[in-house]
Predicted model as a PDB file, atoms N, CA, C, CB and O in Angstrom, pLDDT in the B-factor column:
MODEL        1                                                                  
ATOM      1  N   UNK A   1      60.056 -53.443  48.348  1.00 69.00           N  
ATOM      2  CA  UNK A   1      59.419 -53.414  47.040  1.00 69.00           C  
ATOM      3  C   UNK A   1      58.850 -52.008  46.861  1.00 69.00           C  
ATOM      4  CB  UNK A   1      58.296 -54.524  46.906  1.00 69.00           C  
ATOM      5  O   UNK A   1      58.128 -51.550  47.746  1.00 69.00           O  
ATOM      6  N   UNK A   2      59.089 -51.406  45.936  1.00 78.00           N  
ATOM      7  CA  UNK A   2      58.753 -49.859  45.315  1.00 78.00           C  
ATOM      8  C   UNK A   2      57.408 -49.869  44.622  1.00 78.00           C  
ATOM      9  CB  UNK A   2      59.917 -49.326  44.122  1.00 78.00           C  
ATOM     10  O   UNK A   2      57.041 -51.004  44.320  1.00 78.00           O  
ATOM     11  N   UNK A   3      56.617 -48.933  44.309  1.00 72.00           N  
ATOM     12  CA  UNK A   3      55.677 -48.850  43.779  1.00 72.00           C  
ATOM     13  C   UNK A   3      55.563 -49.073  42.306  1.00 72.00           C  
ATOM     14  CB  UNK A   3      55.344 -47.910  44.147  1.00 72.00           C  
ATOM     15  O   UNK A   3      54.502 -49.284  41.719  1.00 72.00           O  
ATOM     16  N   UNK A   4      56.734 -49.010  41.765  1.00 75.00           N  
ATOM     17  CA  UNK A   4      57.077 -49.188  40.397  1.00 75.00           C  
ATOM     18  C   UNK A   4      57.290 -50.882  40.665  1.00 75.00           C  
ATOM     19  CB  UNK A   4      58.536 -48.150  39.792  1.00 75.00           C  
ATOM     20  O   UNK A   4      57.264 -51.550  39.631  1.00 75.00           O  
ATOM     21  N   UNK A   5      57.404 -51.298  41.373  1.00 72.00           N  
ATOM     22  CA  UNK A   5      57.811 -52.812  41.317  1.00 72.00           C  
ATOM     23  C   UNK A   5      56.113 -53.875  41.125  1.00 72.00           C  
ATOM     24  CB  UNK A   5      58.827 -53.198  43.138  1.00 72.00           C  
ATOM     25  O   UNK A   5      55.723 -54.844  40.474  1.00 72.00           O  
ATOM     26  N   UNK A   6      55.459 -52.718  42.364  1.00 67.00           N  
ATOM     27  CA  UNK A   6      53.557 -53.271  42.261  1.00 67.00           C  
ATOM     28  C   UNK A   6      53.506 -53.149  41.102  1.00 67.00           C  
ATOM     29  CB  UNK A   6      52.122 -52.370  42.981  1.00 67.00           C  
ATOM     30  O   UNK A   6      53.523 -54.220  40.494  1.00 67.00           O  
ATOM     31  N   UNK A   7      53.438 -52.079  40.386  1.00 65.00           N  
ATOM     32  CA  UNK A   7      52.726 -51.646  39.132  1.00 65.00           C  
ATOM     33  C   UNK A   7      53.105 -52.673  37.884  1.00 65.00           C  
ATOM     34  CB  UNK A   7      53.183 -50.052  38.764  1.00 65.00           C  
ATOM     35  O   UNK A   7      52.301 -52.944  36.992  1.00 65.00           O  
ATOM     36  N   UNK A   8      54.449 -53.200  37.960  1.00 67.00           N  
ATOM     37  CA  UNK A   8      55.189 -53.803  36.847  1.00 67.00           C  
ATOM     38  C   UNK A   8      54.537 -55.305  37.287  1.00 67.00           C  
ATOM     39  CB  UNK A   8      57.091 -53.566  36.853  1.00 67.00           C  
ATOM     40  O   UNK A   8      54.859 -56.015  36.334  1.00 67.00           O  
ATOM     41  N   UNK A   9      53.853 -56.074  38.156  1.00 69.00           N  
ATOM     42  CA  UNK A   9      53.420 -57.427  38.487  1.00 69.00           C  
ATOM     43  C   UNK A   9      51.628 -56.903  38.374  1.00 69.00           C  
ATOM     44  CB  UNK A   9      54.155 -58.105  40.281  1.00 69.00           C  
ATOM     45  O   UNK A   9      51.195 -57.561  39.319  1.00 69.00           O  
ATOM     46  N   UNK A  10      50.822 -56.409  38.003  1.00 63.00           N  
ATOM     47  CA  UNK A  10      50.034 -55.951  37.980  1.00 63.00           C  
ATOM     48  C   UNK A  10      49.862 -56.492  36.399  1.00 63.00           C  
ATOM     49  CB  UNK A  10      50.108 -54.673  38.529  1.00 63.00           C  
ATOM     50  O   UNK A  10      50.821 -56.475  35.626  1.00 63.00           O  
ATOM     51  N   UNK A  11      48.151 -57.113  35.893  1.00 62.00           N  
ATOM     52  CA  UNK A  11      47.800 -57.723  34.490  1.00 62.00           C  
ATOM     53  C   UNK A  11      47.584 -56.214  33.768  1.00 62.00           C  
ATOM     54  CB  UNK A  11      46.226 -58.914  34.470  1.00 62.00           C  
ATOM     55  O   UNK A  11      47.310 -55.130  34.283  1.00 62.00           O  
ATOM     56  N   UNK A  12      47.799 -56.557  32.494  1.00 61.00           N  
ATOM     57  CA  UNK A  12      47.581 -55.680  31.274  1.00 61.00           C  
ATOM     58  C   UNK A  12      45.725 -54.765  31.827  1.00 61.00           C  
ATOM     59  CB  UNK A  12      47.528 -57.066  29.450  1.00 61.00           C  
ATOM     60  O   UNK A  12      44.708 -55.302  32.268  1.00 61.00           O  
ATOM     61  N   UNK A  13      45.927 -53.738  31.618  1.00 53.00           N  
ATOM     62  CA  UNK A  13      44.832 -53.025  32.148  1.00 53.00           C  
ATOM     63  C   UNK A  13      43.609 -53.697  30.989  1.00 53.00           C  
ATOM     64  CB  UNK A  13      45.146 -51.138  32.138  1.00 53.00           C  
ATOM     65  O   UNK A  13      43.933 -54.053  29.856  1.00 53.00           O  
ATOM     66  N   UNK A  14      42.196 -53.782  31.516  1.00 56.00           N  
ATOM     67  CA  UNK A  14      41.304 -53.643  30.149  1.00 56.00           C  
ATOM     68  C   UNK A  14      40.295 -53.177  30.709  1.00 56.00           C  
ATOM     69  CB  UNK A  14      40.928 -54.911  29.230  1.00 56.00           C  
ATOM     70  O   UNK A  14      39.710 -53.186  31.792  1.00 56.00           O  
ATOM     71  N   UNK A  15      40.201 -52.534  29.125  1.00 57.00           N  
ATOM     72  CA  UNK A  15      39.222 -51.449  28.902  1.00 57.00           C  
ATOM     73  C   UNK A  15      37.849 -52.017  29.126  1.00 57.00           C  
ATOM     74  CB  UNK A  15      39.340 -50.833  27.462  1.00 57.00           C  
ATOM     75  O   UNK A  15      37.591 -53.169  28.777  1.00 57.00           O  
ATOM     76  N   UNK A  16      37.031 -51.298  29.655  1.00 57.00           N  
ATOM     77  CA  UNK A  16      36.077 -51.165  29.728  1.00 57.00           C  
ATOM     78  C   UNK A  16      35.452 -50.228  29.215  1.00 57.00           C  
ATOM     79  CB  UNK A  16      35.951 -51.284  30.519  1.00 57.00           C  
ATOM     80  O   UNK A  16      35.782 -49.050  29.351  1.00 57.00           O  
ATOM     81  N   UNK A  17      34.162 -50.752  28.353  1.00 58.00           N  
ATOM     82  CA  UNK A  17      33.103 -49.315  28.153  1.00 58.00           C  
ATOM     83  C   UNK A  17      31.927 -49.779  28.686  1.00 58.00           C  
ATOM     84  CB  UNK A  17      32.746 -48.714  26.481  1.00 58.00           C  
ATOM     85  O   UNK A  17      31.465 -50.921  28.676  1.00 58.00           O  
ATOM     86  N   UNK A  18      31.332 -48.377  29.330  1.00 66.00           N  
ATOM     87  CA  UNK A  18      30.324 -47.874  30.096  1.00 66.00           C  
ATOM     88  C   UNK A  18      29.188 -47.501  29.176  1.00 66.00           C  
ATOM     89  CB  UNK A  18      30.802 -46.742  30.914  1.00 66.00           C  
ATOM     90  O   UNK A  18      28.205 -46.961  29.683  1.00 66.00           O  
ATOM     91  N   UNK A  19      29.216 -47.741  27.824  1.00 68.00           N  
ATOM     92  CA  UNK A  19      28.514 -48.080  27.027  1.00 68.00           C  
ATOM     93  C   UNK A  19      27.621 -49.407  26.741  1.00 68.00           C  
ATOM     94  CB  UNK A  19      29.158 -47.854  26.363  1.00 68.00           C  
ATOM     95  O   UNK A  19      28.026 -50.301  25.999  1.00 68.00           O  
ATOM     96  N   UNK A  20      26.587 -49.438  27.287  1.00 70.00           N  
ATOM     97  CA  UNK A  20      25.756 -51.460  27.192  1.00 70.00           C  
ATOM     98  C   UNK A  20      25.247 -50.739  26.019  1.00 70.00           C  
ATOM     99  CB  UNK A  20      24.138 -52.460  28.721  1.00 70.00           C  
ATOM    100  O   UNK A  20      24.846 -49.604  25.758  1.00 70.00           O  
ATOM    101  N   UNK A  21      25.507 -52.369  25.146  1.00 65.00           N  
ATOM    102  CA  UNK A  21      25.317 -52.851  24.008  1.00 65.00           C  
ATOM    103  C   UNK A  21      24.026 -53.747  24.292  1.00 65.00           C  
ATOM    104  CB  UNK A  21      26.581 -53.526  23.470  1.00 65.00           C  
ATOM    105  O   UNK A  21      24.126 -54.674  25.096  1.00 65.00           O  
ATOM    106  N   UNK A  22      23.047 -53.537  23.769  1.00 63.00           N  
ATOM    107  CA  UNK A  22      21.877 -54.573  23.688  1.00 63.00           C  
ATOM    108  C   UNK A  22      21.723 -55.184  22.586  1.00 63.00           C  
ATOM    109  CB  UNK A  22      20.658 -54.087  23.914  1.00 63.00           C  
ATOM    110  O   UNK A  22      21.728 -54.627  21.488  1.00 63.00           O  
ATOM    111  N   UNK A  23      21.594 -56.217  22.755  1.00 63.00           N  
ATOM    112  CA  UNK A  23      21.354 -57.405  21.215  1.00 63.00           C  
ATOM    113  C   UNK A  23      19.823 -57.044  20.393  1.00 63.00           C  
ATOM    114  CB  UNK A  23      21.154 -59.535  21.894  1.00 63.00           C  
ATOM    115  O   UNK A  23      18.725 -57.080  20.949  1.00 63.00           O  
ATOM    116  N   UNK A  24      19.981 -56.820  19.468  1.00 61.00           N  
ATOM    117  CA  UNK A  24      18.330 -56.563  18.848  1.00 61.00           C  
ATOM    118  C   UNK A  24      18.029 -57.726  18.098  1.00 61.00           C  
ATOM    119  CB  UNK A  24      18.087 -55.176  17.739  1.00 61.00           C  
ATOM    120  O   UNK A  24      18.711 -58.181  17.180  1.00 61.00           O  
ATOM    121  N   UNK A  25      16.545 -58.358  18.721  1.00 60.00           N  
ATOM    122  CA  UNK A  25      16.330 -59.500  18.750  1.00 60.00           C  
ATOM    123  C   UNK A  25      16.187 -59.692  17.132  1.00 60.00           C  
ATOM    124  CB  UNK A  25      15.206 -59.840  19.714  1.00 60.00           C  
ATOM    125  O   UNK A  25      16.157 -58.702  16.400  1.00 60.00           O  
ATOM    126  N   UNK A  26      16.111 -60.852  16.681  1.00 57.00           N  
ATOM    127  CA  UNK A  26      16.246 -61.346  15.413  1.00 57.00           C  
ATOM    128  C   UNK A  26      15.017 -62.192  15.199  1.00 57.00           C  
ATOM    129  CB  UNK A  26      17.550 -62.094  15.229  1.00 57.00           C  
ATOM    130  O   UNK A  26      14.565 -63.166  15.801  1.00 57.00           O  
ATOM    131  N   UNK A  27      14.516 -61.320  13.860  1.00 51.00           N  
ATOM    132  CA  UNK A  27      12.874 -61.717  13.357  1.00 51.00           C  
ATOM    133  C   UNK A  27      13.140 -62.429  12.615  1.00 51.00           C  
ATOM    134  CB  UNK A  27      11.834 -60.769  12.730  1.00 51.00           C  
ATOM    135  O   UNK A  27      14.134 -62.202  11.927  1.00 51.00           O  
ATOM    136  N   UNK A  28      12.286 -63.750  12.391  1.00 75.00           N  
ATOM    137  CA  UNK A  28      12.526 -64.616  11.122  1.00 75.00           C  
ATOM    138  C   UNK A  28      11.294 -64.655  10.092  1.00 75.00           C  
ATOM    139  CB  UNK A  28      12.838 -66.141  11.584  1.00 75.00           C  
ATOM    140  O   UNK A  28      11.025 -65.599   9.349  1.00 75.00           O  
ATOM    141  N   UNK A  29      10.440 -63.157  10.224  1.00 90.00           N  
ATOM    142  CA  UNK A  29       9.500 -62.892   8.863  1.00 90.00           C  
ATOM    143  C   UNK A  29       9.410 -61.489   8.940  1.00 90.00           C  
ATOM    144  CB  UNK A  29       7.890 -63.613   8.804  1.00 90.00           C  
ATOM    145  O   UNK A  29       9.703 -60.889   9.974  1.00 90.00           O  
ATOM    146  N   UNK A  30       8.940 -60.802   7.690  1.00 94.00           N  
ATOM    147  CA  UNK A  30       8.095 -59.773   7.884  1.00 94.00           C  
ATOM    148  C   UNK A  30       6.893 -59.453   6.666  1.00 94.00           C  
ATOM    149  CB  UNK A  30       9.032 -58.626   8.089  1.00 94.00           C  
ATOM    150  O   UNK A  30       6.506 -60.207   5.773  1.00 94.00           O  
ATOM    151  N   UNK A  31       6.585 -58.446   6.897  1.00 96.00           N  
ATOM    152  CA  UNK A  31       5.216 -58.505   6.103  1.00 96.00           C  
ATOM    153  C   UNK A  31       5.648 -58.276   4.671  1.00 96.00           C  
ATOM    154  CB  UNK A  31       4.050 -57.321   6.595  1.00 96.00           C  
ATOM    155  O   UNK A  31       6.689 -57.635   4.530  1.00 96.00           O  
ATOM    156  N   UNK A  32       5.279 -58.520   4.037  1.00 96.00           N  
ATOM    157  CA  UNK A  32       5.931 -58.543   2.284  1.00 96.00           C  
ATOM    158  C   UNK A  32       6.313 -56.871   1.512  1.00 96.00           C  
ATOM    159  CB  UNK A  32       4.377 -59.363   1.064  1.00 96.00           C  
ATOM    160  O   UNK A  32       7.218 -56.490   0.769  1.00 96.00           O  
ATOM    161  N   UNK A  33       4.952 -56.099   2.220  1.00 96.00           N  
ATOM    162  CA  UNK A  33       5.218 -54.844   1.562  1.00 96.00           C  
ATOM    163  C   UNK A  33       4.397 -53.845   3.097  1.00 96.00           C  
ATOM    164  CB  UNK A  33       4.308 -54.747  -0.399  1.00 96.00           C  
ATOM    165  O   UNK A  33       3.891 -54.394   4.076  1.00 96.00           O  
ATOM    166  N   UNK A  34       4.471 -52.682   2.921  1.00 96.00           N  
ATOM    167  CA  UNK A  34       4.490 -51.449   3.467  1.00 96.00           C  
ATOM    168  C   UNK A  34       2.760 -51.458   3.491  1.00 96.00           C  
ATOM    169  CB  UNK A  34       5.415 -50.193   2.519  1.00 96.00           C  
ATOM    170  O   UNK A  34       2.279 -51.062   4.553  1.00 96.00           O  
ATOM    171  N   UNK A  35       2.019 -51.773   2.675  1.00 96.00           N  
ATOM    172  CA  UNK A  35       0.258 -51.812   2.280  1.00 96.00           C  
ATOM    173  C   UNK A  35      -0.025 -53.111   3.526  1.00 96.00           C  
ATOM    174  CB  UNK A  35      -0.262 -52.475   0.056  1.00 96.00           C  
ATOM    175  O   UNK A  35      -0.917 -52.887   4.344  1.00 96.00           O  
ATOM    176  N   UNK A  36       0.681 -54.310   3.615  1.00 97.00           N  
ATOM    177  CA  UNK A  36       0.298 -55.496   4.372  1.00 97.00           C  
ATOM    178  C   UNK A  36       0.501 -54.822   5.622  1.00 97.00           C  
ATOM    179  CB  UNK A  36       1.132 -56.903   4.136  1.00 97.00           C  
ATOM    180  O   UNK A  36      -0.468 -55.033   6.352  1.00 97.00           O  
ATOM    181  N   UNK A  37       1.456 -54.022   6.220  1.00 96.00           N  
ATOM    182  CA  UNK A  37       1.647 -53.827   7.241  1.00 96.00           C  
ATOM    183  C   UNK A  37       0.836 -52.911   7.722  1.00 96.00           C  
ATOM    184  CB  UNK A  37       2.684 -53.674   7.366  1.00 96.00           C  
ATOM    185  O   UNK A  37       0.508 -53.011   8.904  1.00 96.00           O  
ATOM    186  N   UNK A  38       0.381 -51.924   6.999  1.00 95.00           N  
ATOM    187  CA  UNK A  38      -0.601 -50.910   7.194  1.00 95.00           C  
ATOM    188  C   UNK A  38      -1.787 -51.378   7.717  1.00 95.00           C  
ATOM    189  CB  UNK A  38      -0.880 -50.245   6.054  1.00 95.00           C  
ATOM    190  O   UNK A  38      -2.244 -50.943   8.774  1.00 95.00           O  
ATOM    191  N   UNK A  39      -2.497 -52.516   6.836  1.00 97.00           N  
ATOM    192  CA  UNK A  39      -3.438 -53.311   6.581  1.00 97.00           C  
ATOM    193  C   UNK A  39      -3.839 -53.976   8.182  1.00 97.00           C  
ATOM    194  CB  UNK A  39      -2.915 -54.340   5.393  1.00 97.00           C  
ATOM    195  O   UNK A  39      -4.881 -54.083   8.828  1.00 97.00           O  
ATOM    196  N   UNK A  40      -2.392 -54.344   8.401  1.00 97.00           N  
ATOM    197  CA  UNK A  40      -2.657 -55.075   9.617  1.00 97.00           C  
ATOM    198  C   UNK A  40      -2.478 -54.162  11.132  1.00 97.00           C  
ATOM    199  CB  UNK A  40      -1.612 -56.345   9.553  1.00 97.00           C  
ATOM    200  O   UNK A  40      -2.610 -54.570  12.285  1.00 97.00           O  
ATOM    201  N   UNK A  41      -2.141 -52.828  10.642  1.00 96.00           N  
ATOM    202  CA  UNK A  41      -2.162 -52.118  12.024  1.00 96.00           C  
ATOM    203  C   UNK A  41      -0.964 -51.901  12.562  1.00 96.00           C  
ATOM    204  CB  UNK A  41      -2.869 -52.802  13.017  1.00 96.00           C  
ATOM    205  O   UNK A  41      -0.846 -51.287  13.622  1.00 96.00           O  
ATOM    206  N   UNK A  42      -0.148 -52.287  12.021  1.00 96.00           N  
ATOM    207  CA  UNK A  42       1.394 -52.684  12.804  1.00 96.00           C  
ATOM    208  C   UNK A  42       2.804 -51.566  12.262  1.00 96.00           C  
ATOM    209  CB  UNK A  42       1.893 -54.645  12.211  1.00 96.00           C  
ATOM    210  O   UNK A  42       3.983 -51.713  12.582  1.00 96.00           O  
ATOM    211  N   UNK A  43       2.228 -50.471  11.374  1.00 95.00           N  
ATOM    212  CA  UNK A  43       3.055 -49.639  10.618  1.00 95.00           C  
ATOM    213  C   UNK A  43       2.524 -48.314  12.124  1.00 95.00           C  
ATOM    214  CB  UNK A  43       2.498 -49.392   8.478  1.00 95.00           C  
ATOM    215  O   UNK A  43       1.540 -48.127  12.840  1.00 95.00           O  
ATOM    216  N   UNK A  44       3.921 -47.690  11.919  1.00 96.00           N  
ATOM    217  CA  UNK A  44       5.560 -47.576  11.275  1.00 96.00           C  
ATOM    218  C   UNK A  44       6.352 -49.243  12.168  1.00 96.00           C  
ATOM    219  CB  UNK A  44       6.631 -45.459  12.071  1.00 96.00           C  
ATOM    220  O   UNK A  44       6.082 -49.615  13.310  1.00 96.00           O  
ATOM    221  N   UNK A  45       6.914 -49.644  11.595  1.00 96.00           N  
ATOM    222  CA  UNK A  45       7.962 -50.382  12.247  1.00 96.00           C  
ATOM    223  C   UNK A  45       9.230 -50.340  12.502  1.00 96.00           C  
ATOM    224  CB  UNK A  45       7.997 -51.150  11.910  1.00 96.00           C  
ATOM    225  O   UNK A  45       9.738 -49.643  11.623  1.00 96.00           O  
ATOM    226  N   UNK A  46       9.942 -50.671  13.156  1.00 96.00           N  
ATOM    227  CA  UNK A  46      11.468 -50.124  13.845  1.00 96.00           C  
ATOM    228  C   UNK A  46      11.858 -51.402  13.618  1.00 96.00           C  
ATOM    229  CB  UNK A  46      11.683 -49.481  15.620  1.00 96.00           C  
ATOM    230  O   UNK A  46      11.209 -52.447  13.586  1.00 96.00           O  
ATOM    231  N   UNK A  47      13.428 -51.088  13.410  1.00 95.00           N  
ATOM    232  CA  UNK A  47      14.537 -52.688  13.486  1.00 95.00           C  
ATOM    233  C   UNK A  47      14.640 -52.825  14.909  1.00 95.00           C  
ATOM    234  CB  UNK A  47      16.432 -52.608  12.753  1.00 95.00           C  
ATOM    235  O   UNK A  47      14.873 -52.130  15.898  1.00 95.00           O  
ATOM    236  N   UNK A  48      14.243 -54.570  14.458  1.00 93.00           N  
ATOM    237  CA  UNK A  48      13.815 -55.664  15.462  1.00 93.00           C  
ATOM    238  C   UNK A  48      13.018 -55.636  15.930  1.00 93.00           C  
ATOM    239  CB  UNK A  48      14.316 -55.950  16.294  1.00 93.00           C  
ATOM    240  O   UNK A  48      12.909 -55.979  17.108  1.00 93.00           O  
ATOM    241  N   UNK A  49      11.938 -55.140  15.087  1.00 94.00           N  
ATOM    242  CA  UNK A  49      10.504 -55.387  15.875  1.00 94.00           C  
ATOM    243  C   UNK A  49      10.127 -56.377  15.129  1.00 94.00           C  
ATOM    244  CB  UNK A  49       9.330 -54.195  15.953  1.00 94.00           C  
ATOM    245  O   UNK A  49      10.674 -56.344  14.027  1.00 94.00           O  
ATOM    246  N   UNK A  50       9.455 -57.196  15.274  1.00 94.00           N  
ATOM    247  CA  UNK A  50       8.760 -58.586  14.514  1.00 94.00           C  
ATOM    248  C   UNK A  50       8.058 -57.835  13.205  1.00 94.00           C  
ATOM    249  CB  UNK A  50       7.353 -59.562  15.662  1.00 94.00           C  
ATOM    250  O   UNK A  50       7.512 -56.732  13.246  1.00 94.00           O  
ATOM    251  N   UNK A  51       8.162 -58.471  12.333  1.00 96.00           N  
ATOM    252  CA  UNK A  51       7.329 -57.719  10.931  1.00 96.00           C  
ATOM    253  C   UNK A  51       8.057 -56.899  10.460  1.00 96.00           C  
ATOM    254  CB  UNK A  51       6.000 -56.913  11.106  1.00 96.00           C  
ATOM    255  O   UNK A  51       7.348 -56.165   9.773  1.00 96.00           O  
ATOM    256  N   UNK A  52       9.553 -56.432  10.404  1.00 96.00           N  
ATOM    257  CA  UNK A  52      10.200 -55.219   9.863  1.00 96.00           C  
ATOM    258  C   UNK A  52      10.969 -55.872   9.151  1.00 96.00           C  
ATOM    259  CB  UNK A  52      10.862 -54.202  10.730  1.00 96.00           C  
ATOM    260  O   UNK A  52      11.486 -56.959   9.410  1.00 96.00           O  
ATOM    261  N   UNK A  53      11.095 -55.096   8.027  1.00 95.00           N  
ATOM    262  CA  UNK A  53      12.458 -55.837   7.396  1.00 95.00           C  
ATOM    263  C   UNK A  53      12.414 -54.911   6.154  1.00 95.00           C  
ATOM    264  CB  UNK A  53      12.380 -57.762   6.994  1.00 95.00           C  
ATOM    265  O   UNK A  53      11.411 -54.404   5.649  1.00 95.00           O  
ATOM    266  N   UNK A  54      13.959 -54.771   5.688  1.00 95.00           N  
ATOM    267  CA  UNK A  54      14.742 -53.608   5.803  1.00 95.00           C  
ATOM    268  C   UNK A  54      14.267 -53.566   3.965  1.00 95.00           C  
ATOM    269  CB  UNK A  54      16.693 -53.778   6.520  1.00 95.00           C  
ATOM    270  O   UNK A  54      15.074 -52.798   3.442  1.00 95.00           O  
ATOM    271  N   UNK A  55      13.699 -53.879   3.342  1.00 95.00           N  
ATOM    272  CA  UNK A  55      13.327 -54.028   1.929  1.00 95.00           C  
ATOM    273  C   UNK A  55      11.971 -52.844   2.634  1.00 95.00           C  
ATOM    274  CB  UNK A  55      12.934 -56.023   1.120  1.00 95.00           C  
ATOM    275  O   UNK A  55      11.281 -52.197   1.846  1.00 95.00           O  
ATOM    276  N   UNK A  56      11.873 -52.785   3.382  1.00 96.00           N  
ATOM    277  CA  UNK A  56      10.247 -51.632   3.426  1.00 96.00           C  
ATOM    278  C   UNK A  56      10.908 -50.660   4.013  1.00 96.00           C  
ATOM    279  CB  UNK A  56       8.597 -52.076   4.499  1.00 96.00           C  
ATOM    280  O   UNK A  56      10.197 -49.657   4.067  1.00 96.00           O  
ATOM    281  N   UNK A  57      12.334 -50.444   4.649  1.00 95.00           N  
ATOM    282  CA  UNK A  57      12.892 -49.145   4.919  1.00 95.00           C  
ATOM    283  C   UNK A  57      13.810 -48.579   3.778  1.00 95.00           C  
ATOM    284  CB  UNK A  57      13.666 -49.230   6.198  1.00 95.00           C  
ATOM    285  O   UNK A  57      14.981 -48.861   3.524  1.00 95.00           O  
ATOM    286  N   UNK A  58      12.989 -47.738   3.188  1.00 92.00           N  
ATOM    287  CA  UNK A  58      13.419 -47.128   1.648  1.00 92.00           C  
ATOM    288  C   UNK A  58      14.912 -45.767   2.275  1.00 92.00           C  
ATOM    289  CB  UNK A  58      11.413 -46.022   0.624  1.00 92.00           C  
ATOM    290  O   UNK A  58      15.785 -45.392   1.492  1.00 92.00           O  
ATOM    291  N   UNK A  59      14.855 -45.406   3.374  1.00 93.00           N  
ATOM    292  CA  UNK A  59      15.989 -44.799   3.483  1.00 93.00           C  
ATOM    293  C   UNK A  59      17.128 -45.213   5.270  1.00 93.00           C  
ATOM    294  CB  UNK A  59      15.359 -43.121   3.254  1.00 93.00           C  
ATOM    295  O   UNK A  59      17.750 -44.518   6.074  1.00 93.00           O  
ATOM    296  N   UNK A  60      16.904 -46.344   5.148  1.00 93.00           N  
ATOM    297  CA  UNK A  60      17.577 -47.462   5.915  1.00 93.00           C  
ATOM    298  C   UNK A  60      18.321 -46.696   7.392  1.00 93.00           C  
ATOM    299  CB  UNK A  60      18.862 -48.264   4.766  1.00 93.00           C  
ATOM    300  O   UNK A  60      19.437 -46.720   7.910  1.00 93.00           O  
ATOM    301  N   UNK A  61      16.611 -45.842   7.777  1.00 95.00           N  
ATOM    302  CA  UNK A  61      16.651 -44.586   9.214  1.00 95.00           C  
ATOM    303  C   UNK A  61      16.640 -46.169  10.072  1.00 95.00           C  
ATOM    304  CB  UNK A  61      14.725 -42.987   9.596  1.00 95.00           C  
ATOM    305  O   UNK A  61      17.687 -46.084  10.713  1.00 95.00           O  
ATOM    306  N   UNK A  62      16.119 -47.329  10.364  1.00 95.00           N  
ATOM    307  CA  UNK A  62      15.184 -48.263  11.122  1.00 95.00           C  
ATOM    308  C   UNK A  62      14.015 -48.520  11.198  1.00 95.00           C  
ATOM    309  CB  UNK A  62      15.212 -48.179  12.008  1.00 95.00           C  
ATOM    310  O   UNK A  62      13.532 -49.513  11.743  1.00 95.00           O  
ATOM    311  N   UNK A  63      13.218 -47.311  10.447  1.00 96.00           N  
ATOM    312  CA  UNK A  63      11.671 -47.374  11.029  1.00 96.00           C  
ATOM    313  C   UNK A  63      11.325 -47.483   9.132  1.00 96.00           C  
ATOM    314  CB  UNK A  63      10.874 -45.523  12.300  1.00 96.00           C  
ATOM    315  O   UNK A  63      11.639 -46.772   8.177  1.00 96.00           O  
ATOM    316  N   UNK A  64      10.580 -48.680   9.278  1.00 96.00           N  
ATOM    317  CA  UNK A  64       9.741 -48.685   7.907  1.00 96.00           C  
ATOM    318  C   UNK A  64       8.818 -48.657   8.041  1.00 96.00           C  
ATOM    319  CB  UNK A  64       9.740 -49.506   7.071  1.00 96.00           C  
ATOM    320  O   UNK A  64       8.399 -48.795   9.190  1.00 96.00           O  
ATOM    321  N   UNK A  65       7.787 -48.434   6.808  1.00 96.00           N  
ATOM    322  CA  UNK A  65       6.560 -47.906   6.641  1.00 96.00           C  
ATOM    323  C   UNK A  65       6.485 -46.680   7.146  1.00 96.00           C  
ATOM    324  CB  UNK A  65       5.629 -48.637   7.126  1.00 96.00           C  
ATOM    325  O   UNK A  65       5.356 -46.563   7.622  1.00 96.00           O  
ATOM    326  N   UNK A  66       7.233 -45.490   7.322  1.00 93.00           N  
ATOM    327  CA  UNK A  66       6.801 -44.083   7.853  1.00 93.00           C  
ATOM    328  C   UNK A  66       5.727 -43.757   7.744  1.00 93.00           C  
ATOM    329  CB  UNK A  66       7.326 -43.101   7.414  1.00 93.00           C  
ATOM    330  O   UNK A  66       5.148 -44.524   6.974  1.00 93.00           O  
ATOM    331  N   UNK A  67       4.863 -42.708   8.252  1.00 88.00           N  
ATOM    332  CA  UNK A  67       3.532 -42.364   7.881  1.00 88.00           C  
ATOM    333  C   UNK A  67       3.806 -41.329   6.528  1.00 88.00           C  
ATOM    334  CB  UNK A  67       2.676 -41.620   9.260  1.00 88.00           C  
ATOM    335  O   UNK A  67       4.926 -40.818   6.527  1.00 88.00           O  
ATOM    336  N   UNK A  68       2.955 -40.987   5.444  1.00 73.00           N  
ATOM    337  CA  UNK A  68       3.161 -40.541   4.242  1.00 73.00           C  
ATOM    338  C   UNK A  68       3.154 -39.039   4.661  1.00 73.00           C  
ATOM    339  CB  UNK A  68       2.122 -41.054   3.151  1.00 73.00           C  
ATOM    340  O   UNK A  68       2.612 -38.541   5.648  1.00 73.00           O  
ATOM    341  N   UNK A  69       3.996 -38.343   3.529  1.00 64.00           N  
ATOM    342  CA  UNK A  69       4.160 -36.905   4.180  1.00 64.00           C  
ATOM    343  C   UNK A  69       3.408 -36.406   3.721  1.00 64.00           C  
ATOM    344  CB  UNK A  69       5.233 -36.118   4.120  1.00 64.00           C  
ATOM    345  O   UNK A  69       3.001 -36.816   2.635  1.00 64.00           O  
ATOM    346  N   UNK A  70       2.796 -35.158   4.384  1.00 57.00           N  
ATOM    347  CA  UNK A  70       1.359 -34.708   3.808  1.00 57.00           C  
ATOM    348  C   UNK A  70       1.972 -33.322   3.281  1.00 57.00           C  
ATOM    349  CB  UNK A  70      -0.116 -34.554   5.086  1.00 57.00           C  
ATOM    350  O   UNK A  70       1.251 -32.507   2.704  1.00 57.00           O  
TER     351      UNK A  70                                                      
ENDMDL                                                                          
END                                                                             
């Protein structure tokens, strides 16, 4: 048996990436507006942090409520 004979009984190669994918956990509220969140201490917020949600990220970076630019 030739090496070309191994290679040809050998499964379809698969790919692997060396890239981990992490699941970003899934919130089921957030604070209504950008003032509530402030209010409560919890601003800037990032996607998938509890309290974020994407109606308070006005340029859809992840992080809502930014601090105001001075």
């Amino acid at each position: 048996m030739t090496a070309d004979d191994l290679d040809g009984q050998q499964p379809e190669a698969i790919a692997f990436s060396h890239e981990r994918q992490v699941p970003q956990p899934v919130t089921s509220w957030s604070y209504r507006n950008c003032r509530e969140a402030r209010a409560a201490g919890a601003a800037p917020l990032y996607r998938g942090q509890p309290g974020y949600g994407p109606h308070m990220d006005g340029d859809s970076d992840g992080i809502a409520c930014e601090p105001y630019s001075r």
